[in-house]
C-alpha positions as CSV (number, residue, x, y, z in Angstrom):
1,X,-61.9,6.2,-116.9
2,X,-64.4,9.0,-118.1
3,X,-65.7,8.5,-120.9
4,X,-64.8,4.9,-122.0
5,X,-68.3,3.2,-120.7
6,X,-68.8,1.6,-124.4
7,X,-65.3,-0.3,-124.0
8,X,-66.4,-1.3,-120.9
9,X,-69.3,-2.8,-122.0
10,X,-67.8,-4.3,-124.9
11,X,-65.3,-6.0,-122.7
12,X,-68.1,-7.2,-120.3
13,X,-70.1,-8.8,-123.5
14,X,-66.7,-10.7,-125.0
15,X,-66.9,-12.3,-121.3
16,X,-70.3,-13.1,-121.8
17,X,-71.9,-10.4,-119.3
18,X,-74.5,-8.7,-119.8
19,X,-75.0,-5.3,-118.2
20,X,-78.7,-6.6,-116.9
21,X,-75.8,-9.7,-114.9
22,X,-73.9,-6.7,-113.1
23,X,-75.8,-6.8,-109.8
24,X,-72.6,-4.9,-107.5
25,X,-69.7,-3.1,-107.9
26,X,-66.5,-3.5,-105.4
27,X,-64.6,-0.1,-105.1
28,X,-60.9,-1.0,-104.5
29,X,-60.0,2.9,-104.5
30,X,-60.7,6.4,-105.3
31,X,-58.9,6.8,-107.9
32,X,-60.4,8.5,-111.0
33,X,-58.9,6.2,-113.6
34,X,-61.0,3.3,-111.5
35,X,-64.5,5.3,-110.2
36,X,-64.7,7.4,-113.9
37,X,-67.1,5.1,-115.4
38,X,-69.7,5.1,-112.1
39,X,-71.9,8.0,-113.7
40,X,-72.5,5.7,-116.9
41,X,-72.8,2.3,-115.0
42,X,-75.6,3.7,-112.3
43,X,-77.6,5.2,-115.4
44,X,-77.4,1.9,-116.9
45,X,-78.0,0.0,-113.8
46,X,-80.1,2.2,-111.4
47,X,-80.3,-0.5,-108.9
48,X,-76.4,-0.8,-108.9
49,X,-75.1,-1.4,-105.1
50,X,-71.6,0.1,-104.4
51,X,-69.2,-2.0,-101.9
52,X,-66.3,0.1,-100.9
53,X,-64.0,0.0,-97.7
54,X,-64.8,2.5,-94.7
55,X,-62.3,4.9,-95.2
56,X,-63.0,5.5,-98.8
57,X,-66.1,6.2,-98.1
58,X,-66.0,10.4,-97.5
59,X,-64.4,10.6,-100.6
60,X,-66.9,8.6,-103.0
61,X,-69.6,10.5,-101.2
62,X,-68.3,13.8,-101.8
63,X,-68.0,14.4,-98.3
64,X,-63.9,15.1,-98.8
65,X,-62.3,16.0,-101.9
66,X,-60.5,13.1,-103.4
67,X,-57.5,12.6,-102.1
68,X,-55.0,13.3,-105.0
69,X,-56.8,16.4,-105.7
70,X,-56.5,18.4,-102.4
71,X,-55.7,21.7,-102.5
72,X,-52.7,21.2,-101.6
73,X,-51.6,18.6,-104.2
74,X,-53.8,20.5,-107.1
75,X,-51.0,23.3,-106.6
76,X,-48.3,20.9,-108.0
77,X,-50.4,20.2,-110.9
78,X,-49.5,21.5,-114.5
79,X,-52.4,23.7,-115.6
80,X,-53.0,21.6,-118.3
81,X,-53.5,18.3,-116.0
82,X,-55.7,20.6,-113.5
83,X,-57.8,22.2,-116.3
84,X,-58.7,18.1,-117.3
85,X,-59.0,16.5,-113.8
86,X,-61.5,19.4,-113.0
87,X,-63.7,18.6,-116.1
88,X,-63.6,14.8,-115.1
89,X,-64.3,15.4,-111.3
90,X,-67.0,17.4,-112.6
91,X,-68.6,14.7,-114.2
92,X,-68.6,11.9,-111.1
93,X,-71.5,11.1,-109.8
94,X,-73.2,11.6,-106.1
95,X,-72.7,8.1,-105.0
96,X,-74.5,5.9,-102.1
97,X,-72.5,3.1,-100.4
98,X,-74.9,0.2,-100.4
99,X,-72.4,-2.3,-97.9
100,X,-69.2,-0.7,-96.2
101,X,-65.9,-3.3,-96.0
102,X,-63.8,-3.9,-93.7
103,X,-60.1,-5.6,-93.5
104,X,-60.9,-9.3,-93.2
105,X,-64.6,-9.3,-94.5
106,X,-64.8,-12.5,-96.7
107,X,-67.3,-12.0,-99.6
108,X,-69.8,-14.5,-100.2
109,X,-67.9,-14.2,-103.7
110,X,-66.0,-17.0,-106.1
111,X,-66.2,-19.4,-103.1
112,X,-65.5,-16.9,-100.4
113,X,-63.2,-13.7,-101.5
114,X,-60.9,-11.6,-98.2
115,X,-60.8,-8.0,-98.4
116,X,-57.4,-7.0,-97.2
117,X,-57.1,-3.6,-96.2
118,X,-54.1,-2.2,-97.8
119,X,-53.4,1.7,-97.4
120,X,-51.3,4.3,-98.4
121,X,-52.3,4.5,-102.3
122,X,-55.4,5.9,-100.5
123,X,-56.5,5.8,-97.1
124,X,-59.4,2.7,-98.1
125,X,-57.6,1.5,-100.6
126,X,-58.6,-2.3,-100.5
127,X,-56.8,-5.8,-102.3
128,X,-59.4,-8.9,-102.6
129,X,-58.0,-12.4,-102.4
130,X,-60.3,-15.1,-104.0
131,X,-58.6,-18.4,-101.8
132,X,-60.1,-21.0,-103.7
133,X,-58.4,-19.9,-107.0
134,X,-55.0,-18.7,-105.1
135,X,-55.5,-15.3,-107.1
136,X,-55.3,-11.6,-105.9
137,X,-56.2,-8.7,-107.4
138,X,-53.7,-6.4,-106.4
139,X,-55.4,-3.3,-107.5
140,X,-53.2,-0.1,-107.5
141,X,-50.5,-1.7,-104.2
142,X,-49.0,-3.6,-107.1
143,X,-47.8,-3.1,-110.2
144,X,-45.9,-4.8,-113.4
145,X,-43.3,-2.9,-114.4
146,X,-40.9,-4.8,-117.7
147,X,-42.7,-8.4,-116.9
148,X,-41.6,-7.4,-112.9
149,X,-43.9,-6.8,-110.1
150,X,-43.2,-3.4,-108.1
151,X,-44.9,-1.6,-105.4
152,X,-47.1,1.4,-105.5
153,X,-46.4,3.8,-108.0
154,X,-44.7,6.6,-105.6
155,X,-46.0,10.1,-107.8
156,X,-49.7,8.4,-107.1
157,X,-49.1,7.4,-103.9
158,X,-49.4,9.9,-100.9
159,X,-48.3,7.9,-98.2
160,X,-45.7,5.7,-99.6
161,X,-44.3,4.5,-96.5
162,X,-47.7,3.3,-95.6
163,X,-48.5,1.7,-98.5
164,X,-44.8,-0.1,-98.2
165,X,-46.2,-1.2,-94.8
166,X,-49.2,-2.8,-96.4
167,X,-47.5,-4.9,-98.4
168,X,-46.8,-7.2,-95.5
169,X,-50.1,-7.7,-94.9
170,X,-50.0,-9.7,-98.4
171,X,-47.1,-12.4,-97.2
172,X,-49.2,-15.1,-95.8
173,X,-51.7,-15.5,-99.3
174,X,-50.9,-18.4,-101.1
175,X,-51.1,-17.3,-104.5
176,X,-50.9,-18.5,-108.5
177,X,-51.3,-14.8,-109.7
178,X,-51.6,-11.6,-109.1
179,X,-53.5,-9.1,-111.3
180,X,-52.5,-5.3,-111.3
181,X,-54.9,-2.5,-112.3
182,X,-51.6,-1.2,-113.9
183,X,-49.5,-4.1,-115.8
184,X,-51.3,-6.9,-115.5
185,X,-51.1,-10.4,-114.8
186,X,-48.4,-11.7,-113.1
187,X,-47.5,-15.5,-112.4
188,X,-44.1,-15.9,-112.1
189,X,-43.6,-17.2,-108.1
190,X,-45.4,-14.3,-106.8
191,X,-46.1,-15.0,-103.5
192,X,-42.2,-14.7,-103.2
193,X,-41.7,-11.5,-105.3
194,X,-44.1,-9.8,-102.6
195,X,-42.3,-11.7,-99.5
196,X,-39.0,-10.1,-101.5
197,X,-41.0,-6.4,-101.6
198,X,-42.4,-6.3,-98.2
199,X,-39.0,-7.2,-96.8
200,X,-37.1,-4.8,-99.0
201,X,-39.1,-2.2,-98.0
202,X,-38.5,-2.4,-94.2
């Protein structure tokens, strides 16, 4: 988020990173809570690169308005929650894509890490599966909800049904754990909590 660079940092250190280690950072979606601390990390890192999937792209340039604030969904917004998000959107920075992903591009990351293409939260929203440690970070298509894991969040998701869809896409991983941007980790079986989702959801 906006504003919370220093935590970030702090985090990075108690890890052992340094900001001079960060060489790339891996867009998994538009989302302000997840792009709000670009502006801060590419005036600390000028060389940064920026990896995000091809149909995020227009919207981390500028070239579209983000998706949750289009016109039309800035109209169901309370005053108070529009008056904010336009003081934080003001603040993002111009942004150049230094590699574009695609679903199935392995990484040379961690032993080789899968992008997996998984829309509907946002058109490019993007999961990355690290094979060799049977670990995916879900990003936003999961959650953990009361020590569960759950699908998208539906207020945040425009197109629900499609991000339902992409949980199928998830079936086949054999996983230990999944982390959510929202919730956490989560280790209990989950390969078959997400075979139980994706087949729920048809």
């Amino acid at each position: 988020m906006i504003g919370q660079f220093a935590e970030l940092q702090s985090a990075l250190e108690q890890e052992g990173v340094q900001l001079s280690d960060v060489k790339r950072v891996i867009i998994t979606h538009q989302d302000i809570d997840h792009i709000g601390n670009l502006g801060a990390l590419l005036d600390a890192i000028p060389d940064l690169e920026i990896w995000a999937h091809a149909d995020e792209i227009p919207y981390l340039t500028g070239e579209k308005p983000l998706i949750k604030f289009t016109p039309e969904r800035r109209a169901l917004l309370p005053a108070p929650v529009l008056a904010l998000a336009d003081q934080l959107l003001l603040q993002l920075p111009e942004v150049n894509i230094s590699r574009t992903l695609a679903d199935g591009d392995l990484l040379p990351l961690q032993g080789g890490t899968q992008v997996i293409h998984t829309p509907g939260h946002t058109p490019g929203h993007i999961c990355l599966y690290f094979g060799e440690q049977q670990f995916l970070l879900a990003a936003d298509e999961l959650r953990v909800v009361d020590d569960e894991l759950v699908g998208p969040a539906p207020p945040a998701t425009p197109d629900m049904p499609e991000a339902l869809r992409s949980l199928k896409k998830l079936t086949d991983l054999k996983l230990n754990k999944v982390l959510c941007y929202h919730g956490g980790e989560y280790m209990n079986d989950p390969a078959q909590r997400i075979a139980t989702l994706a087949e729920s959801a048809e």
